[in-house]
C-alpha positions, 0 to 999 in steps of 0.5 A, spaced: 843 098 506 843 094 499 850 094 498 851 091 505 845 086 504 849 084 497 855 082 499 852 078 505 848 075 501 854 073 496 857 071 501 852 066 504 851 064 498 857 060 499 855 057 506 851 051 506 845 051 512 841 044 513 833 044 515 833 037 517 834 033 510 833 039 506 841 043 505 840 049 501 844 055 501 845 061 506 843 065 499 837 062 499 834 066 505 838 072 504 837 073 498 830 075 497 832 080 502 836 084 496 831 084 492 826 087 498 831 092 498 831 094 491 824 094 490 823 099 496 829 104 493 824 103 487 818 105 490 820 110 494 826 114 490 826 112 484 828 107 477 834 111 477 836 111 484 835 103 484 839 102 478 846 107 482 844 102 487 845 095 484 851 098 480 854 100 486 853 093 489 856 091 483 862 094 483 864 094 490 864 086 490 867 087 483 873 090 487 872 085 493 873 080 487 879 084 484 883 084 491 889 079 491 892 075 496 900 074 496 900 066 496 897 064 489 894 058 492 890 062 497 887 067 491 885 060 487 881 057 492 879 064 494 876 066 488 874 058 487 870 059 493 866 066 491 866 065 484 861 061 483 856 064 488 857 071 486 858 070 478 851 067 479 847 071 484 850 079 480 848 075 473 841 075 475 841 081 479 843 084 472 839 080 468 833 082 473 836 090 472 835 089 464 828 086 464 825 090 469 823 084 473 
């Protein structure tokens, strides 16, 4: 289920959604889901299961980002398109990972 949640999140943090005049991304409300699950994992089995759990979401969207496309036009934009949410949300799930918060 964290694993899902992350990628979908990833993923709709590249999507963005209007309330009216407010436009965020999908992220924004997907995201806080994540770290609902974390804790959850935390809490009920333990500091080492939610560190095997984040690192395993790390390394499936790192395989995700790793697959290439046969048009070298498509995997630049492609990567252009997830790179810039994803790098940023697995930065702050590490450095979240590191500091314990």
């Amino acid at each position: 289920m964290f694993v899902g949640l992350l990628i979908i999140s990833n993923i709709g943090a590249t999507k963005l959604i209007a309330f009216g005049p407010l436009i965020t991304d999908g992220g924004a409300f997907l995201f806080p889901l994540v770290y609902i699950a974390g804790d959850v994992i935390s809490e009920v089995y333990g500091f080492k299961a939610a560190r095997k759990a984040i690192l395993l979401g790390f390394g499936i969207v790192q395989i995700g980002l790793s697959l290439k496309s046969h048009d070298p036009s498509q995997r630049a934009n492609g990567f252009l398109t997830l790179a810039g949410g994803v790098i940023i949300t697995f930065a702050r799930e590490i450095l979240n990972l590191i500091t314990g918060g």
